[in-house]
N, CA, C and O atoms as CSV, one atom per row, in Angstrom:
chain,resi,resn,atom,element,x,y,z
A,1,UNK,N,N,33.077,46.403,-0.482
A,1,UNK,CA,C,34.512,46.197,-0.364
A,1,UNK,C,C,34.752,44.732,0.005
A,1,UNK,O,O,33.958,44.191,0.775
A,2,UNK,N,N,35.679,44.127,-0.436
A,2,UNK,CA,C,35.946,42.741,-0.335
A,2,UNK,C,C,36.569,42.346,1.066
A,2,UNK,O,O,37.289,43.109,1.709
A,3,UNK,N,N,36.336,41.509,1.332
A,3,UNK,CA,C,37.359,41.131,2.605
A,3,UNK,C,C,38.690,40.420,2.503
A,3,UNK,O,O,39.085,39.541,1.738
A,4,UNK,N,N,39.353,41.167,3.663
A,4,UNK,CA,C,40.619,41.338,3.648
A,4,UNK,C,C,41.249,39.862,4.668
A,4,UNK,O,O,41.091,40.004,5.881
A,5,UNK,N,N,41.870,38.634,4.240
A,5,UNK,CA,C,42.496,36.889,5.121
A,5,UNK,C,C,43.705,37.704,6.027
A,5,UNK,O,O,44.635,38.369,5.571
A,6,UNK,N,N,43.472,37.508,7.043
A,6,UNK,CA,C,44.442,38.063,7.901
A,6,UNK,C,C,44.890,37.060,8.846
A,6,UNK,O,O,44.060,36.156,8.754
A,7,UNK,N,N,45.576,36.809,9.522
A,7,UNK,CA,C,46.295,36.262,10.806
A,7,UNK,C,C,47.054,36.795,12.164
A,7,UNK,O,O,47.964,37.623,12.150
A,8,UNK,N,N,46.604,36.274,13.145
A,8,UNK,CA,C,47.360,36.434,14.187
A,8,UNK,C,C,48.212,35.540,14.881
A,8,UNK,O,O,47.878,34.544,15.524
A,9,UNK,N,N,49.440,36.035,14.670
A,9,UNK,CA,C,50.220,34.488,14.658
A,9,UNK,C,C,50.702,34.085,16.237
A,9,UNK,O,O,51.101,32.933,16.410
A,10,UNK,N,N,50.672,34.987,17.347
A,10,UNK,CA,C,51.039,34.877,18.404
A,10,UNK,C,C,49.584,35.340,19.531
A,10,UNK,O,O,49.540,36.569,19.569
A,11,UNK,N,N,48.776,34.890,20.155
A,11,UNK,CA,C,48.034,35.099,21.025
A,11,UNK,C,C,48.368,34.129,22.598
A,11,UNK,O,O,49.075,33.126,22.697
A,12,UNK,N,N,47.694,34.747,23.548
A,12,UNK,CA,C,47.843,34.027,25.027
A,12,UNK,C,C,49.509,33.518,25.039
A,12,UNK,O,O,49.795,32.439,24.519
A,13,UNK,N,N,50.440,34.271,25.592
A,13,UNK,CA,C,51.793,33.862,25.514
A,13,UNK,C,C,51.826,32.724,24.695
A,13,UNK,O,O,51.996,31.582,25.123
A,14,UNK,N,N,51.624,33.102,23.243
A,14,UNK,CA,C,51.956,32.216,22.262
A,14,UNK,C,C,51.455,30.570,22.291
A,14,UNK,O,O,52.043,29.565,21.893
A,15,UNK,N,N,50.014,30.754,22.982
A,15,UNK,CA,C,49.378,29.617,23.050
A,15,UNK,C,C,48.694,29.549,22.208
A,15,UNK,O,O,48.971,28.559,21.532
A,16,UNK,N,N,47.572,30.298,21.689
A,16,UNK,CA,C,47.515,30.366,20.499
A,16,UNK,C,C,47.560,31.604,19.164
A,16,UNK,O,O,48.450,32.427,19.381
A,17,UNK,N,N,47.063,31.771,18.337
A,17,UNK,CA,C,46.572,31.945,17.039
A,17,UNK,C,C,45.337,31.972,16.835
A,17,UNK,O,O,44.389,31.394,17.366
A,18,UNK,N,N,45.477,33.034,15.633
A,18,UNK,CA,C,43.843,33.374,14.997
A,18,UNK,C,C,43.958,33.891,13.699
A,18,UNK,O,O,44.956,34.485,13.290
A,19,UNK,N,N,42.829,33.643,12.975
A,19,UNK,CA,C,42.618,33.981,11.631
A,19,UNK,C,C,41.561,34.748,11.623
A,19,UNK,O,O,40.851,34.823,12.626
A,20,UNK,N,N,41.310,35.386,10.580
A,20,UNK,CA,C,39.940,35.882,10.263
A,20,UNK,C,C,40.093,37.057,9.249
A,20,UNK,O,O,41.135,37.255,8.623
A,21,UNK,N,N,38.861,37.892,9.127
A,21,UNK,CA,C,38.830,38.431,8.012
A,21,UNK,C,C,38.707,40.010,8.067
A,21,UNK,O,O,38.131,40.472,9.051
A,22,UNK,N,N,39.002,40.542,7.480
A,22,UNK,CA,C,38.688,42.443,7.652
A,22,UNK,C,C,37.876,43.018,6.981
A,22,UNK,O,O,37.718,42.205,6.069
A,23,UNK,N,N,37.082,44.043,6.716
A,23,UNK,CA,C,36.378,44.686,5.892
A,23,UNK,C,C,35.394,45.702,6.191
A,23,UNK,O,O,34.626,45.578,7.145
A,24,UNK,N,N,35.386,46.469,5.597
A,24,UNK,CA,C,34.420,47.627,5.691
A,24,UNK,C,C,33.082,48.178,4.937
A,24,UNK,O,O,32.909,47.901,3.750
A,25,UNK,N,N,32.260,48.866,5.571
A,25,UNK,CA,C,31.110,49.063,4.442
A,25,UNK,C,C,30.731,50.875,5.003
A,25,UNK,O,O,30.878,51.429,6.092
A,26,UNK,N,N,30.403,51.178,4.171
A,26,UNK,CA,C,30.332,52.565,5.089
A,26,UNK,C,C,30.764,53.341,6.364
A,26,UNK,O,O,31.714,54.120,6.443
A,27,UNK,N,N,29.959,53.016,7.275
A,27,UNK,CA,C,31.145,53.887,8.269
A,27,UNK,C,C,31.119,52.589,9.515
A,27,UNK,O,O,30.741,52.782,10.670
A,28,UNK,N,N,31.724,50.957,8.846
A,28,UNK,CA,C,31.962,50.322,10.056
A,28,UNK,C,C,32.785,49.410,9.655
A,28,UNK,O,O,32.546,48.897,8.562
A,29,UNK,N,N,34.113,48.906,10.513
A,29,UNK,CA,C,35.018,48.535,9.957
A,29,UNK,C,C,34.052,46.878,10.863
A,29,UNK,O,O,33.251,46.813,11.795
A,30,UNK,N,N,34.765,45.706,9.868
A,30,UNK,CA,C,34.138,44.507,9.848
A,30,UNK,C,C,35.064,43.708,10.424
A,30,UNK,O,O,35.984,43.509,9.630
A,31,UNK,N,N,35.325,42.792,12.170
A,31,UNK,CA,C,36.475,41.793,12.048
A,31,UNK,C,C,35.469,40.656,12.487
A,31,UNK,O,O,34.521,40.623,13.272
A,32,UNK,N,N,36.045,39.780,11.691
A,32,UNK,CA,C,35.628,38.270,12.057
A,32,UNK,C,C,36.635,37.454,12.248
A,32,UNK,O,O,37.406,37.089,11.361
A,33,UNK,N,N,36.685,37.079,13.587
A,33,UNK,CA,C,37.871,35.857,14.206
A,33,UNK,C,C,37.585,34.965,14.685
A,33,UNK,O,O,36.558,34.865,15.356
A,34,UNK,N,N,38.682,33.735,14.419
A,34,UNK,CA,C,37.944,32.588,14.888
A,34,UNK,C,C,39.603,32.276,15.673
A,34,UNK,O,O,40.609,32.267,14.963
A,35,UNK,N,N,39.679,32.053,17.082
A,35,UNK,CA,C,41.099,31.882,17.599
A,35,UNK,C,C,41.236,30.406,17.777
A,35,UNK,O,O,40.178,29.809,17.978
A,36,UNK,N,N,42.635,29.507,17.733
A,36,UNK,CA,C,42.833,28.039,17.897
A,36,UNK,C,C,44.191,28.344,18.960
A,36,UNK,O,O,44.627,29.348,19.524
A,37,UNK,N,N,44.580,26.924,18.892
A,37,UNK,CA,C,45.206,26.536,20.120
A,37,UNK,C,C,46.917,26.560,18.724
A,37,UNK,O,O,46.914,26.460,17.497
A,38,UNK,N,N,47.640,26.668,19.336
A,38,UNK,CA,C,49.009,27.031,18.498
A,38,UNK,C,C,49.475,25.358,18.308
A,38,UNK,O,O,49.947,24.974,17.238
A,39,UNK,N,N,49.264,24.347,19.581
A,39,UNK,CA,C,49.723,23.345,19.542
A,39,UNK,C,C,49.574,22.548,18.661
A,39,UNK,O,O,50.379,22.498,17.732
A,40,UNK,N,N,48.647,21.836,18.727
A,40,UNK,CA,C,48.120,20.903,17.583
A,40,UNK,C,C,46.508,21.804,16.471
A,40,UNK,O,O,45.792,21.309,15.600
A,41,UNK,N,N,46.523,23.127,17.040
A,41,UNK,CA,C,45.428,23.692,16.432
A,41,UNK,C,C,43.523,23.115,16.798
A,41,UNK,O,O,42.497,23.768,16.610
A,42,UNK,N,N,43.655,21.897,17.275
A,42,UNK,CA,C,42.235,21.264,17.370
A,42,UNK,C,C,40.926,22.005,18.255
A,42,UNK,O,O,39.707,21.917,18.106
A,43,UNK,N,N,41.915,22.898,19.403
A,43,UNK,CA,C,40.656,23.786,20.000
A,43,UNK,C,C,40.436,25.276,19.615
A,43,UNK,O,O,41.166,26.251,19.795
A,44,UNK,N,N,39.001,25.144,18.928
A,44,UNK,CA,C,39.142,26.326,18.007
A,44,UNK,C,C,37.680,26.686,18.519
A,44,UNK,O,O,36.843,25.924,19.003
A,45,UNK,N,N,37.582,28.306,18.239
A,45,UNK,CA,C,36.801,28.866,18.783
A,45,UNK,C,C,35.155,29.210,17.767
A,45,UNK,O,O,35.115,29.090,16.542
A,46,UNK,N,N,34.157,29.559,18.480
A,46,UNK,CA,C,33.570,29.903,17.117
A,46,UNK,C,C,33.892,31.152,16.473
A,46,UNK,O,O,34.787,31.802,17.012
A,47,UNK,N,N,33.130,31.829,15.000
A,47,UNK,CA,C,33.790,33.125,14.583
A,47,UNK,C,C,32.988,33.850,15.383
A,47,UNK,O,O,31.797,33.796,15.692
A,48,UNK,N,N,33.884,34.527,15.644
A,48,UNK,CA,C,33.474,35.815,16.334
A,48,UNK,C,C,33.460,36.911,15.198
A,48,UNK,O,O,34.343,36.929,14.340
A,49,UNK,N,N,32.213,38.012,15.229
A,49,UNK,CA,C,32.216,39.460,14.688
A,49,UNK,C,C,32.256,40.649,15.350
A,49,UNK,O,O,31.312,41.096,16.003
A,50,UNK,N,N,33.493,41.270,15.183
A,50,UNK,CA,C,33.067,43.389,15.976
A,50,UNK,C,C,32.971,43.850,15.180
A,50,UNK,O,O,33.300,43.651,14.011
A,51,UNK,N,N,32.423,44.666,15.757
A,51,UNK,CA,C,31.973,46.061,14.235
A,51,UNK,C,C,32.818,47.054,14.894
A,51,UNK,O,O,33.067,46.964,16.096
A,52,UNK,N,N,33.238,47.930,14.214
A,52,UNK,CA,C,33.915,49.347,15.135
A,52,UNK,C,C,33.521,50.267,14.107
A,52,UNK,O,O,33.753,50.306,12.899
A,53,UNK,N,N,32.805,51.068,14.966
A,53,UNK,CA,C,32.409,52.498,13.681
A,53,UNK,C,C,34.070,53.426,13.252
A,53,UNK,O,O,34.867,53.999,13.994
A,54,UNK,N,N,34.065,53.244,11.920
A,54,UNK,CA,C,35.227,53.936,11.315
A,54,UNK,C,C,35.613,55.361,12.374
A,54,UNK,O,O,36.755,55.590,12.772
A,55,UNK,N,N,34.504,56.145,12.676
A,55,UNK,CA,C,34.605,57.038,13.697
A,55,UNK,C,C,35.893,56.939,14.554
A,55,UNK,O,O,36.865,57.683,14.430
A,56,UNK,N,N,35.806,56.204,15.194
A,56,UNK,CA,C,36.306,55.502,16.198
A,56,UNK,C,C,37.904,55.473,16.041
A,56,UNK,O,O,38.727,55.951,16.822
A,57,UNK,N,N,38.133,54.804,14.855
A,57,UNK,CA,C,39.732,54.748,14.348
A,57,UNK,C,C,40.469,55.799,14.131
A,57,UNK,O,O,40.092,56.604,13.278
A,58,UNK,N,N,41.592,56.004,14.803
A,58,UNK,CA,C,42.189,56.763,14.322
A,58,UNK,C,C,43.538,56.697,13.209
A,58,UNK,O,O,44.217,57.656,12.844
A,59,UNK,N,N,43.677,55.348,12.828
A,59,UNK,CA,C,44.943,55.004,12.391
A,59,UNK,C,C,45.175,53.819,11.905
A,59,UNK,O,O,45.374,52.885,12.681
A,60,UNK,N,N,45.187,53.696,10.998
A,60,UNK,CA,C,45.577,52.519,9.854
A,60,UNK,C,C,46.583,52.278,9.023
A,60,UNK,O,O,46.348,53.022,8.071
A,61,UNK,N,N,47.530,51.712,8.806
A,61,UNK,CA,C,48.987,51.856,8.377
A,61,UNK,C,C,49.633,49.933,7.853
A,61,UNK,O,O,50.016,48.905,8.411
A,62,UNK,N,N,49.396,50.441,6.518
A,62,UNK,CA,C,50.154,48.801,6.129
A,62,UNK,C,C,51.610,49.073,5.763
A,62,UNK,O,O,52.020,49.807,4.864
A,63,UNK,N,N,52.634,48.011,7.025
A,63,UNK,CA,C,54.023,48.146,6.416
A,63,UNK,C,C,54.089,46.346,5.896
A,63,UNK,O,O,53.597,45.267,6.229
A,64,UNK,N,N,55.057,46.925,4.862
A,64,UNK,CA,C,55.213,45.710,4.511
A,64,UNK,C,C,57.253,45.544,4.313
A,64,UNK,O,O,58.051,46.413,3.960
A,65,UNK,N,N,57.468,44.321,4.647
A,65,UNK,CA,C,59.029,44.648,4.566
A,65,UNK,C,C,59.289,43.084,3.427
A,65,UNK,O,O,58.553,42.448,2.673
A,66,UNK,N,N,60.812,42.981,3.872
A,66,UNK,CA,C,61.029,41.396,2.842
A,66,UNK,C,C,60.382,40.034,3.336
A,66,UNK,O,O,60.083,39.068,2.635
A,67,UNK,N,N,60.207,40.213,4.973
A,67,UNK,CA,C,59.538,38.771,5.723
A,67,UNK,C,C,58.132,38.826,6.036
A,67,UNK,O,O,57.539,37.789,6.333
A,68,UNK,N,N,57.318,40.366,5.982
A,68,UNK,CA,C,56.686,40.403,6.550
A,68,UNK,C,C,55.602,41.358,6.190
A,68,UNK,O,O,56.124,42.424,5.866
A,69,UNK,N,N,53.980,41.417,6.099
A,69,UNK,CA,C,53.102,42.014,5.169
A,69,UNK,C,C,52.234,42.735,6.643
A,69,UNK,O,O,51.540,41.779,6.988
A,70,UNK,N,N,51.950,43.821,7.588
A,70,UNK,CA,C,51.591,44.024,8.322
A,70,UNK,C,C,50.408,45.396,8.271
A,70,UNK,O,O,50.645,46.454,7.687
A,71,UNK,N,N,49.267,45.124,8.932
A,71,UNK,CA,C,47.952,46.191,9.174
A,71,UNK,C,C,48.097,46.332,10.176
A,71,UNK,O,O,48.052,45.280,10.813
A,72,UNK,N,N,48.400,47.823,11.144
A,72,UNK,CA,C,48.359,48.291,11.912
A,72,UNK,C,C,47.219,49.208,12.265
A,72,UNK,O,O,47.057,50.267,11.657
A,73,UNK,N,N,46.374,48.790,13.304
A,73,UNK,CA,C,45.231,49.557,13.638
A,73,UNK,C,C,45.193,50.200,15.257
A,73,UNK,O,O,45.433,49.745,16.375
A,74,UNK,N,N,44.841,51.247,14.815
A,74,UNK,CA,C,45.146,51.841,16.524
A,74,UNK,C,C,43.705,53.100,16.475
A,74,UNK,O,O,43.514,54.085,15.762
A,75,UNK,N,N,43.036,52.575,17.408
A,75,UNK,CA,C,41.517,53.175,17.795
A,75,UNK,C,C,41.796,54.456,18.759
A,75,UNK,O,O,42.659,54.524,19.633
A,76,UNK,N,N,40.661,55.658,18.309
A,76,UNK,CA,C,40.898,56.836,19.396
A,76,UNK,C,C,41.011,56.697,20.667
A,76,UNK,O,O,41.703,57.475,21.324
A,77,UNK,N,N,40.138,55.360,21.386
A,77,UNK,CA,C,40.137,55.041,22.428
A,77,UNK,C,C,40.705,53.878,22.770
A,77,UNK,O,O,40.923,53.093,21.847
A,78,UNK,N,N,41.170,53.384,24.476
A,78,UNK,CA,C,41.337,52.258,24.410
A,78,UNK,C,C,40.652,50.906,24.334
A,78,UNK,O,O,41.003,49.732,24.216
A,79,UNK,N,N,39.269,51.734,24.481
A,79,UNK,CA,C,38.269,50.214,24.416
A,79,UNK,C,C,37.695,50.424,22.786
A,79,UNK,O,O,36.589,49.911,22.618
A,80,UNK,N,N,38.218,51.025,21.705
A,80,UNK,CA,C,38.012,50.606,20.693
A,80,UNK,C,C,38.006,49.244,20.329
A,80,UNK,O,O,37.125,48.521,19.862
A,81,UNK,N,N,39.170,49.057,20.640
A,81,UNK,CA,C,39.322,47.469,20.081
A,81,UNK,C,C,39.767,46.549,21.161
A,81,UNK,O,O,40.589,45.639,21.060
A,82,UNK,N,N,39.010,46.975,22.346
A,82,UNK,CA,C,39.520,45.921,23.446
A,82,UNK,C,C,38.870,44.570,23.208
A,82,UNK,O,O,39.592,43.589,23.387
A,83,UNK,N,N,37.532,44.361,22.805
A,83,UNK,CA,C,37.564,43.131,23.364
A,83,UNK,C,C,37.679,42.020,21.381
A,83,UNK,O,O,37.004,41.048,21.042
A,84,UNK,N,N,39.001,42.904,20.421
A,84,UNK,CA,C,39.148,41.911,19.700
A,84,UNK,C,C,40.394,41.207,20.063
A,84,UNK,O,O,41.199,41.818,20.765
A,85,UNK,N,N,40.648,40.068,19.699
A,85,UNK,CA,C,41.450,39.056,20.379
A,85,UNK,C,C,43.122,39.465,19.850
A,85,UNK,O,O,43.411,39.656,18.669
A,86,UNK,N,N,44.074,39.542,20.958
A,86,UNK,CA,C,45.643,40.131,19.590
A,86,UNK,C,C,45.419,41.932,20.043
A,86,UNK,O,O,46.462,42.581,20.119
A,87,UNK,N,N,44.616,42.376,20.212
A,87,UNK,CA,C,44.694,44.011,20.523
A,87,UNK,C,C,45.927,44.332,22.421
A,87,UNK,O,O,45.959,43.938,23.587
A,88,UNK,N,N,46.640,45.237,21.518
A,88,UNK,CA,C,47.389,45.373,23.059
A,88,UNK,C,C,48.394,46.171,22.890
A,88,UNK,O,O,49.275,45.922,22.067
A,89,UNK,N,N,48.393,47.577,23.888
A,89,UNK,CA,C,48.849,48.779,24.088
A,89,UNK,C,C,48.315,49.237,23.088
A,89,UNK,O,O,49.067,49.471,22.142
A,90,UNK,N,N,46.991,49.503,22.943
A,90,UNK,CA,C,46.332,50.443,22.265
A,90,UNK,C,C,46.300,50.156,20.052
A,90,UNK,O,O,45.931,50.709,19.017
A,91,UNK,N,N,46.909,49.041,20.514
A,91,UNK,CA,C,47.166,48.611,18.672
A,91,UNK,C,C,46.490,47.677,18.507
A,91,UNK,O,O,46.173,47.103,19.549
A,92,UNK,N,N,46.046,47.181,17.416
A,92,UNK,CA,C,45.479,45.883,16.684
A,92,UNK,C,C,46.673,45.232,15.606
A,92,UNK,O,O,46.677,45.738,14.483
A,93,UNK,N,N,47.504,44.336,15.833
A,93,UNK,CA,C,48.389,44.181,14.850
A,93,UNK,C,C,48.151,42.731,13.850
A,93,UNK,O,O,48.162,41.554,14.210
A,94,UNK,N,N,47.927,43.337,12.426
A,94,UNK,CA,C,47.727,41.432,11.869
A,94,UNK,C,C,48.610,41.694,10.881
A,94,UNK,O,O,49.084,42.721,10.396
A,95,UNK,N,N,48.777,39.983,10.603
A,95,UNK,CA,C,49.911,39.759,9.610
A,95,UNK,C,C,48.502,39.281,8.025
A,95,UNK,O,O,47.368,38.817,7.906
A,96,UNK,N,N,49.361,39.684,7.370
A,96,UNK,CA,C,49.101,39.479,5.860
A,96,UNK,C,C,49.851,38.666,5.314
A,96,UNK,O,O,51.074,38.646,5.448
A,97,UNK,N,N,49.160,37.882,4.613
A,97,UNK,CA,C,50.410,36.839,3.418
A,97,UNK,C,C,50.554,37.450,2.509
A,97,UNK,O,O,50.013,38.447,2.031
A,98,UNK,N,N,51.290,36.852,2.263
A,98,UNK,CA,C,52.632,37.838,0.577
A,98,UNK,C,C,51.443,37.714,-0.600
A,98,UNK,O,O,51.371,38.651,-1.395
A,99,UNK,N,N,50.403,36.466,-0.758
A,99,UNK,CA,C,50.075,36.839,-1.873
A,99,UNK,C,C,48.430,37.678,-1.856
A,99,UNK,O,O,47.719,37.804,-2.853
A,100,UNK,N,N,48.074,38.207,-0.376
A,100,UNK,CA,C,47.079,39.276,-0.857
A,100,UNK,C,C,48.189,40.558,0.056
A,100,UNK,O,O,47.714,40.930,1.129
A,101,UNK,N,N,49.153,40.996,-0.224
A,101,UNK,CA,C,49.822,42.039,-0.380
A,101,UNK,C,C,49.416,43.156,-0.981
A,101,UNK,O,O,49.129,44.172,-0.347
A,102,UNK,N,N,49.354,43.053,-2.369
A,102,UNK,CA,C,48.220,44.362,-3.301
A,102,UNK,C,C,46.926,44.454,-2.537
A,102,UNK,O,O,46.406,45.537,-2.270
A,103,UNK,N,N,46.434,43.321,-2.203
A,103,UNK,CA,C,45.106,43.784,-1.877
A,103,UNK,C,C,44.849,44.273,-0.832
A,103,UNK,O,O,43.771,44.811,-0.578
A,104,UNK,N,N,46.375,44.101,0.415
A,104,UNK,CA,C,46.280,44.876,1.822
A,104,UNK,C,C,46.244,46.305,1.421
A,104,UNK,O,O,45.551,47.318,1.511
A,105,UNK,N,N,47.208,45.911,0.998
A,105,UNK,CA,C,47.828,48.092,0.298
A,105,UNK,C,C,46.707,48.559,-0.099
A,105,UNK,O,O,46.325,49.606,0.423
A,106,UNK,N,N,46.034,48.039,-0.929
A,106,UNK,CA,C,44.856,49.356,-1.900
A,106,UNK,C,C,43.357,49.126,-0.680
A,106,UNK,O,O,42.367,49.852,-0.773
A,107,UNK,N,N,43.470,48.047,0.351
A,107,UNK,CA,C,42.749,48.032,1.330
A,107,UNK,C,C,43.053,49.172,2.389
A,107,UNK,O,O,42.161,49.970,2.675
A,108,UNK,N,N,44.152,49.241,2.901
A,108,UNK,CA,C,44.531,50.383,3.609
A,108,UNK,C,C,43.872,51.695,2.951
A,108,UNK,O,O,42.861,52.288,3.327
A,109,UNK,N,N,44.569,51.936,2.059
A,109,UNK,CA,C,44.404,53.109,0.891
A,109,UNK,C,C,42.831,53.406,0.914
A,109,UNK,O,O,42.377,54.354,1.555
A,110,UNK,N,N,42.158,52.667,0.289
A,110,UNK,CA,C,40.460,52.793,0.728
A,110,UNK,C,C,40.015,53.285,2.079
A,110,UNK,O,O,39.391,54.317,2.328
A,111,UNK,N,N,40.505,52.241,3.010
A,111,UNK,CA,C,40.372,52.667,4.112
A,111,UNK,C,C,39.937,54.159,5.038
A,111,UNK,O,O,39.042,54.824,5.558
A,112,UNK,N,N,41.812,53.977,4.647
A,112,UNK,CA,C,42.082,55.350,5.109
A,112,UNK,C,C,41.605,56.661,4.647
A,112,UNK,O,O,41.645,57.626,5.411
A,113,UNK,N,N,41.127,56.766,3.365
A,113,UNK,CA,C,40.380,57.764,2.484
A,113,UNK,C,C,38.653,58.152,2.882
A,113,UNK,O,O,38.005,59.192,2.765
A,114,UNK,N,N,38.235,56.492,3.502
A,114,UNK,CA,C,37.046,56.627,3.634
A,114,UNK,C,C,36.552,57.291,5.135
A,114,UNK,O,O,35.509,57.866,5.448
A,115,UNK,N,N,38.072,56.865,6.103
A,115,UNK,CA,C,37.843,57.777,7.177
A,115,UNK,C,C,37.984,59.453,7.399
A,115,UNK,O,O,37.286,60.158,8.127
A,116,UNK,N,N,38.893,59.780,6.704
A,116,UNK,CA,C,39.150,61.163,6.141
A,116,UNK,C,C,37.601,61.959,5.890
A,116,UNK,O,O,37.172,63.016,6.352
A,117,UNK,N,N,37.022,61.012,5.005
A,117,UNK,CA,C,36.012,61.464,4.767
A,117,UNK,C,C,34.871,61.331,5.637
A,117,UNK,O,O,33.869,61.902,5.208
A,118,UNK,N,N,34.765,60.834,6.559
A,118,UNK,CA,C,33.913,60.601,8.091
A,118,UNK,C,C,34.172,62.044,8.721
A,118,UNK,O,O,33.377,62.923,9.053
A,119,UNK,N,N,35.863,61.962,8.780
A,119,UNK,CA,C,35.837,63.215,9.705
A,119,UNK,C,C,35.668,64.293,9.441
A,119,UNK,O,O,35.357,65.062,10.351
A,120,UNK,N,N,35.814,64.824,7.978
A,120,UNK,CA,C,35.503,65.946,7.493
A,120,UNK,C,C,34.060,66.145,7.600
A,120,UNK,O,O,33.548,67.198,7.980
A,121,UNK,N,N,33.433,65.113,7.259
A,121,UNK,CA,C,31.689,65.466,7.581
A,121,UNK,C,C,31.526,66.155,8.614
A,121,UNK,O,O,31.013,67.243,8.875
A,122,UNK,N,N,32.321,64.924,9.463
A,122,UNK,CA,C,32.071,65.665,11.076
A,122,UNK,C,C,32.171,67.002,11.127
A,122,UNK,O,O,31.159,67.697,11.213
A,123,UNK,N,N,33.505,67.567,11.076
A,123,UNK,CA,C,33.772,68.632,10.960
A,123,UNK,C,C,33.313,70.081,10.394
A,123,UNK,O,O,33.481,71.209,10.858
A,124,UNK,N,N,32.716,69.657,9.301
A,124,UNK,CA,C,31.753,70.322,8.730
A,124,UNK,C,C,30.454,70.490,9.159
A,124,UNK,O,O,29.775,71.468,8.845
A,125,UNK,N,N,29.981,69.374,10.028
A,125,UNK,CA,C,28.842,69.450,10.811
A,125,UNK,C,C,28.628,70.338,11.782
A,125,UNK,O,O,27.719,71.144,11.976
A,126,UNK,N,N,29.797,70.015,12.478
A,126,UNK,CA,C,30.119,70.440,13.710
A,126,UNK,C,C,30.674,72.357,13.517
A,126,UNK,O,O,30.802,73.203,14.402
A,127,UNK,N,N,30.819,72.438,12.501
A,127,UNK,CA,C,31.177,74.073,11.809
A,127,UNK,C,C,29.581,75.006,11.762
A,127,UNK,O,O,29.471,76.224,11.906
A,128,UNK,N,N,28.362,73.921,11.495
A,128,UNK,CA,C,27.540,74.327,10.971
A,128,UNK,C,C,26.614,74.347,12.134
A,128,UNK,O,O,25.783,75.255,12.115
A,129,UNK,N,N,26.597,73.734,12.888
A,129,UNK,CA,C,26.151,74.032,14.155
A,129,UNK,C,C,26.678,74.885,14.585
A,129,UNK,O,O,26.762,75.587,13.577
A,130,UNK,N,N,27.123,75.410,15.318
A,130,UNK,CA,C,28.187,76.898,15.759
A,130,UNK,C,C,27.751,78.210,15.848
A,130,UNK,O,O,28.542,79.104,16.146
């Protein structure tokens, strides 16, 4: 699956910003961030990678409106996604630019299909043990 250019446009009371990338491969969702300073941008961090086992997620949701292209991620737990940078009250929120829009949407869409299918395993596992 390809990776998904994302942004965080407000971090540390709007001190800074972060970019980075999304993606998944079997059962682990992929973020790589690299956070800067909002001001002049010059203090920038190295990239950082989390892995979060798809397990884990419970919720993935791209809205998109006329100003604004948005991936909403919200983990079963709260330390799912605590220590990625921008996570807060239990959400992960990034902005998308208008022109990978299609590719958020059918990213979600994948996504979300591929966790479905995590949990049903589970479920089925967990039936068969019993």
């Amino acid at each position: 699956m390809p990776s998904l250019p994302f942004r965080i446009p407000s971090l540390y009371a709007d001190l800074g910003k972060a970019e980075g990338t999304l993606s998944f491969e079997h059962d682990a969702l992929t973020i790589e961030i690299q956070t800067s300073d909002s001001i002049i941008g010059l203090l920038k961090s190295g990239v950082k990678e989390f892995t979060v086992p798809l397990s884990e997620v419970s919720e993935v949701l791209f809205k998109s409106t006329l100003f604004s292209n948005k991936i909403y991620l919200r983990g079963k737990k709260m330390s799912t996604f605590a220590n990625v940078p921008g996570y807060e009250k239990g959400e992960l929120l990034l902005t998308i630019a208008r022109k990978h829009k299609e590719t958020a949407a059918n990213f979600v869409v994948d996504l979300q299909i591929r966790i479905q299918e995590i949990n049903l395993k589970k479920m089925e596992s967990d039936d068969l043990s019993q």
